[in-house]
C-alpha positions in Angstrom: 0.0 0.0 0.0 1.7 3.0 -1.1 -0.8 5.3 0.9 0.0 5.8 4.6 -3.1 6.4 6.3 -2.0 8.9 9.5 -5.4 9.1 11.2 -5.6 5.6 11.4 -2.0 5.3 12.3 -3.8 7.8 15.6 -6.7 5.8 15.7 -5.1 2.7 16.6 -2.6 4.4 19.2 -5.9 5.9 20.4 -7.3 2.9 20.8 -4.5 0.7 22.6 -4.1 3.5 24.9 -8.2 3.5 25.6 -7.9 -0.1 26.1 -4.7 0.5 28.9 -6.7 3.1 30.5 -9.7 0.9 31.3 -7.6 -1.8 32.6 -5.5 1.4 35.0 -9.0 2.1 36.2 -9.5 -1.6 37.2 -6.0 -1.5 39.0 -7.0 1.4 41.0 -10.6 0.8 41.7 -11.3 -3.3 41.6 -7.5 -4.6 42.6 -6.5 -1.4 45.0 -10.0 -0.5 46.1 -8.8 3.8 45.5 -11.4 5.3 44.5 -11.2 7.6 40.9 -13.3 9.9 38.8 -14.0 7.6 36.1 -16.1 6.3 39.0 -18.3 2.7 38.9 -20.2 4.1 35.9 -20.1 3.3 32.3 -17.0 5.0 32.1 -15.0 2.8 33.8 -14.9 0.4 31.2 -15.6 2.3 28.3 -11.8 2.1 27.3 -12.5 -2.0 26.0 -14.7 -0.2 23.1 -10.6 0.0 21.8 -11.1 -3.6 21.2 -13.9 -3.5 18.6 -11.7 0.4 16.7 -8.5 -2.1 16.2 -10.4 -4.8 14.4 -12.4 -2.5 12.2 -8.7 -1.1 11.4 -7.5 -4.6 11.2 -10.0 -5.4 8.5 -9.5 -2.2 6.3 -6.1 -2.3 6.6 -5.7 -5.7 5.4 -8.4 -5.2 2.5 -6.3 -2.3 1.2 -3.1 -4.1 1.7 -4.0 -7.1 -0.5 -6.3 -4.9 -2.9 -6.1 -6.9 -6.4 -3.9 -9.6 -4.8 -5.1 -13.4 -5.5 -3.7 -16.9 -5.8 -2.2 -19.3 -3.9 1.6 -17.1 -3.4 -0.2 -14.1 -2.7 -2.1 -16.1 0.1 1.1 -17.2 1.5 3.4 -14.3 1.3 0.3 -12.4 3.0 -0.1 -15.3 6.1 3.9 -15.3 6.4 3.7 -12.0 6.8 0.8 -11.8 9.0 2.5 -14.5 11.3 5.9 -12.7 11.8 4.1 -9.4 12.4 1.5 -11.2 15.7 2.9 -14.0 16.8 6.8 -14.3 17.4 6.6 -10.9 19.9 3.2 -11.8 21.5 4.8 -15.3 22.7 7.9 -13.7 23.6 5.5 -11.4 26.0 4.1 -14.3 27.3 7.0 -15.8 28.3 6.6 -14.2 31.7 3.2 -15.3 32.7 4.2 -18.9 31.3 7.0 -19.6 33.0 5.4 -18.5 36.6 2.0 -20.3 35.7 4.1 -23.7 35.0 5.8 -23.4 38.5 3.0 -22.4 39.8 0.9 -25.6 38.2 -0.9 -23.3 37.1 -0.8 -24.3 33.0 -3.5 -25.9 31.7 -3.8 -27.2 28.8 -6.7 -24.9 27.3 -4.6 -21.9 28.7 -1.4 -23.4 26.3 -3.7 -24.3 23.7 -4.9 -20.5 23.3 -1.7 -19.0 24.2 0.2 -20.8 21.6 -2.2 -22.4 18.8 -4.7 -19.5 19.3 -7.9 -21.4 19.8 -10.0 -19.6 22.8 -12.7 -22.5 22.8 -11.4 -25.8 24.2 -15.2 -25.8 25.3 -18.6 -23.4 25.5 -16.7 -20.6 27.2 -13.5 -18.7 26.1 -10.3 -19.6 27.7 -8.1 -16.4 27.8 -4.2 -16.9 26.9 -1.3 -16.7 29.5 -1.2 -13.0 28.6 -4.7 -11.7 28.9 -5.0 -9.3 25.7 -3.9 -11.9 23.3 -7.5 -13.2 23.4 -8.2 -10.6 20.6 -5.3 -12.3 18.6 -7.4 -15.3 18.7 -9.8 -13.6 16.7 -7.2 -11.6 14.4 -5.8 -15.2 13.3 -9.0 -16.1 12.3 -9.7 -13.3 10.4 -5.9 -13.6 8.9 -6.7 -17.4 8.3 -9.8 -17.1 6.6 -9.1 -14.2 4.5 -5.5 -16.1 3.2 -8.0 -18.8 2.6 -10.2 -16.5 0.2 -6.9 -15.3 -1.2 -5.9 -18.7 -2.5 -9.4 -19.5 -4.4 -9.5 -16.2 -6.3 -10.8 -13.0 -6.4 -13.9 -11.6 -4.8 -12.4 -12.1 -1.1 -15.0 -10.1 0.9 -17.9 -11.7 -1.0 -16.5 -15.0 0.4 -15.8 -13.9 3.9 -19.1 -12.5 4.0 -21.0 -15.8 2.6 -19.1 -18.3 4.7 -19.0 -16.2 8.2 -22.5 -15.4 7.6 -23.3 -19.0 7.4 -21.2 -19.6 10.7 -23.2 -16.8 12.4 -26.7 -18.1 12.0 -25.7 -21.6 12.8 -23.8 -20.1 16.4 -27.3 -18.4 17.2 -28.6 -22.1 17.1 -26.1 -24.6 18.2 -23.9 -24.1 21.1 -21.0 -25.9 20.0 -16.9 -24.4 20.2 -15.8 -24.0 17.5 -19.1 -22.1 16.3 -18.1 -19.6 19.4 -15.2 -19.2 17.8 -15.5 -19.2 14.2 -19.1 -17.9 14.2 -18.8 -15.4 17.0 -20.6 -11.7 16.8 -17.6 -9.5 16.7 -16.1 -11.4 14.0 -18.7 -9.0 11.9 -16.2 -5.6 13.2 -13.4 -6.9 10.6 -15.9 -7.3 7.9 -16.8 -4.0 8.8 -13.3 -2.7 8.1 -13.5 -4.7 4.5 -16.7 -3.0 3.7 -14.8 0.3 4.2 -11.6 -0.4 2.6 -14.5 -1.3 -0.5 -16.3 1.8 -0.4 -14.6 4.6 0.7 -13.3 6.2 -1.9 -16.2 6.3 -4.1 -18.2 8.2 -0.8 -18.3 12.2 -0.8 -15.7 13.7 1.2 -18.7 15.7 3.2 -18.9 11.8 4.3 -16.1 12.2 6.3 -17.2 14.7 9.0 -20.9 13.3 9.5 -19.8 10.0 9.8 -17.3 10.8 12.8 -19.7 12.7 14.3 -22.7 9.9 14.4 -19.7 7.4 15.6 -19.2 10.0 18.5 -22.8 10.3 18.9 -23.3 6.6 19.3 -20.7 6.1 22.0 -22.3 9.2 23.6 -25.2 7.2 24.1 -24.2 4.1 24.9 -22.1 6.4 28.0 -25.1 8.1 28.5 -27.2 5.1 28.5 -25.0 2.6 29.5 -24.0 -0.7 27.7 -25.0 -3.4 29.7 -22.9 -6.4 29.8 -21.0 -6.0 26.3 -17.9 -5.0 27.6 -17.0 -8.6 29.5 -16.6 -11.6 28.6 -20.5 -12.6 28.2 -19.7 -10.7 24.6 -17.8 -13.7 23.5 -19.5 -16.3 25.0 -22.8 -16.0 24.4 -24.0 -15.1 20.5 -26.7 -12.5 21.4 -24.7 -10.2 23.9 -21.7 -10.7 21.3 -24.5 -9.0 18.7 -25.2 -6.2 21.1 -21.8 -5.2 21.1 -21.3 -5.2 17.5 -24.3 -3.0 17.5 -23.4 -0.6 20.5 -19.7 -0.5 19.8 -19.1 -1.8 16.2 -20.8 -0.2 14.1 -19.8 3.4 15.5 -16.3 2.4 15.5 -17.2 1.3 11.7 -18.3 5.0 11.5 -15.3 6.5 13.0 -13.1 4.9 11.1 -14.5 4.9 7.8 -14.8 9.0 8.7 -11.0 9.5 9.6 -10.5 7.3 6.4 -12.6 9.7 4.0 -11.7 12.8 5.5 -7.9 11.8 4.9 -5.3 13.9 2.7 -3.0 11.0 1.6 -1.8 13.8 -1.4 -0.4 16.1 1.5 3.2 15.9 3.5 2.1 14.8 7.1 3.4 17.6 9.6 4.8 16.8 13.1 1.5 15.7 14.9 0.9 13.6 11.9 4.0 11.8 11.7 4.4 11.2 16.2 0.8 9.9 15.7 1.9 7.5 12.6 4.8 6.4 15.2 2.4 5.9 17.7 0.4 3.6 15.8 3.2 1.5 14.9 3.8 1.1 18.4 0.7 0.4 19.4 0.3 -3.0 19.4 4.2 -3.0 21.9 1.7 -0.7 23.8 -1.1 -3.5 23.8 0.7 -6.6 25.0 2.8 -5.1 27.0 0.5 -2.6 29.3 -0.4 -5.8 30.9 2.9 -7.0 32.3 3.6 -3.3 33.5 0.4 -3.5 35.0 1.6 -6.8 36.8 4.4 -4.8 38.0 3.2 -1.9 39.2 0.5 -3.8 41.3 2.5 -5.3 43.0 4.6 -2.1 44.3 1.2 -0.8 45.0 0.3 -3.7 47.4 3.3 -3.5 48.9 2.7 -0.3 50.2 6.1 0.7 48.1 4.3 3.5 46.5 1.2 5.2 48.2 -1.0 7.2 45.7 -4.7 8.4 44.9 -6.6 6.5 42.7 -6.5 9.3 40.3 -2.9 9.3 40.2 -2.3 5.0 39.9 -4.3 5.9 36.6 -1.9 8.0 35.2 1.1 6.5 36.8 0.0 3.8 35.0 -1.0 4.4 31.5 2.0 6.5 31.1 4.4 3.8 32.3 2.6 1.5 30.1 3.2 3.7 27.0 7.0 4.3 27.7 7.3 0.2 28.1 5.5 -0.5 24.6 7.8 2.3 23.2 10.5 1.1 24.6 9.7 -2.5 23.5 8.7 -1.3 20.4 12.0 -0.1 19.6 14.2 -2.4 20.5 12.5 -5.5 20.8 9.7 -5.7 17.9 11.1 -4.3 15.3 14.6 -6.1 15.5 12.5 -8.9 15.7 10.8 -8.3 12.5 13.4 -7.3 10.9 15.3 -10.8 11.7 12.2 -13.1 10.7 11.9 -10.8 7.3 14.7 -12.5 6.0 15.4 -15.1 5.0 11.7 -16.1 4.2 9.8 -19.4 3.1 10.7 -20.2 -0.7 7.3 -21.1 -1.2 6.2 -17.8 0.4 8.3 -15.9 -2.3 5.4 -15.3 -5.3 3.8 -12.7 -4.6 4.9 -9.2 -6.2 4.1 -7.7 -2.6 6.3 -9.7 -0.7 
């Protein structure tokens, strides 16, 4: 993709950083019992809504990255890719958590089944990974999985998708049965979402652009004003019909926000400063994702131990801003030497596409 698409770049650092603010809330408030402004109310946990941005950006991004891409190679080349990019740093994250759960007899083998193989439904009810955020990867290798799948037999990909998950869908609503949880689950719909953008976007008015930011930021006005019930937990993935509600409450405006920042994009003009830290951001983001949690870990701890005595205000901030210092730092020197070892040399039957 020769384009580089700066607000989403900000979107998805806005929305790691969402996601590690709901979880410093829950630090301070649930594990610490401090009380903060975010309160007990639907803001508290408004943050996960970062959750349902990244996979509609997940989606589009990979639409327009494989636009006009087909075949067998191209399939490859694009899962290699995809595999080097999640995996090999989200494993090396979880080393932590793995080692103490093993001493700890604490590994089962669900837990190593979704940490490492990423299936999240041994049985009716998700089993999270050793590192508790990868459960969304579970979901992104599906959605990388299927679409190299659609790759390979041709053209048309999102048609396919569509089809076959739709299929899936229904039958989830109607037989409780794993591997329809998994394959068939709600928010599977948010990347389709993002393919449905990546589709139309650029044939939509640029007047687009505006209203449909401002509806997205009306609909998460309401579900704040309103509340959202039970869609930010795990009852979202378990069960079909909450999983639907939270496509509805918080996919579809994250569909609208992003398709907005999309349209209202000026690819044809140099990015200034704000543009370019928020495209560096973004690339840091998912650093920022996995490893919030182990800083999170950490920091607990100290606060526990009465090392560190602070408001609950202040564990929040403490927190997020430690959190996005460690993905930086992580980012820097740990992910992207890491990619840049596993990008060479590559498969040999990986090497047919002209994107590679």
């Amino acid at each position: 993709m020769g384009e580089r698409f700066h607000g989403v770049q900000a979107l998805r650092f806005a929305a790691a950083t969402a996601v590690v603010a709901a979880h410093a809330v829950d630090l301070a408030g649930t594990r610490l019992g401090l009380a903060t402004a975010f309160g007990a109310g639907p803001l508290a946990d408004f943050g996960a809504v970062g959750v349902d941005v990244f996979f509609v950006v997940s989606g589009f991004v990979i639409a327009t990255t494989t636009r006009g891409q087909a075949g067998v190679g191209a399939a490859g080349a694009f899962l290699w890719r995809r595999f080097r990019r999640v995996a090999p740093i989200y494993w090396l994250l979880s080393l932590p958590i793995l080692i103490g759960m093993a001493r700890g007899g604490t590994l089962a083998p669900d837990v190593a089944a979704a940490t490492f193989l990423f299936w999240p439904f041994s049985g009716l009810e998700m089993t999270f990974p050793a590192l508790g955020p990868g459960w969304t990867l579970c979901f992104e290798m599906l959605f990388y999985g299927a679409f190299g799948l659609a790759m390979a037999g041709g053209r048309r990909v999102g048609w396919k998708l569509a089809g076959v998950y739709g299929l899936l869908l229904i039958a989830g609503f109607f037989a409780a049965a794993p591997v329809l949880r998994f394959w068939g689950a709600p928010i599977v719909l948010e990347f389709l979402l993002g393919v449905a953008i990546a589709r139309v976007w650029r044939m939509a008015p640029r007047l687009l652009g505006p209203i449909a930011v401002g509806l997205a930021l009306a609909g998460f006005g309401l579900g704040l004003v309103f509340g959202y019930g039970r869609i930010d937990g795990v009852e979202a993935l378990n069960d079909p019909a909450t999983g639907m509600a939270r496509v509805l409450i918080w996919g579809l405006p994250a569909a609208l926000l992003v398709f907005g920042v999309v349209r209202m994009e000026r690819t044809d003009v140099a990015p200034g400063p704000l543009a370019r830290a928020a495209a560096f951001m973004g690339d840091a983001s998912y650093s920022i994702y996995l490893t919030h949690v182990l800083v999170i870990r950490a920091l607990g701890r100290a606060f526990e131990s009465g090392m560190v005595a602070l408001s609950g205000d202040a564990v929040v901030v403490l927190t997020i801003a430690a959190s996005l210092v460690a993905g930086v730092v992580v980012h820097l020197w740990v992910e992207r030497p890491l990619l840049r070892l596993m990008a060479s040399p590559r498969p040999r039957a990986l090497l047919h596409s002209p994107s590679s």
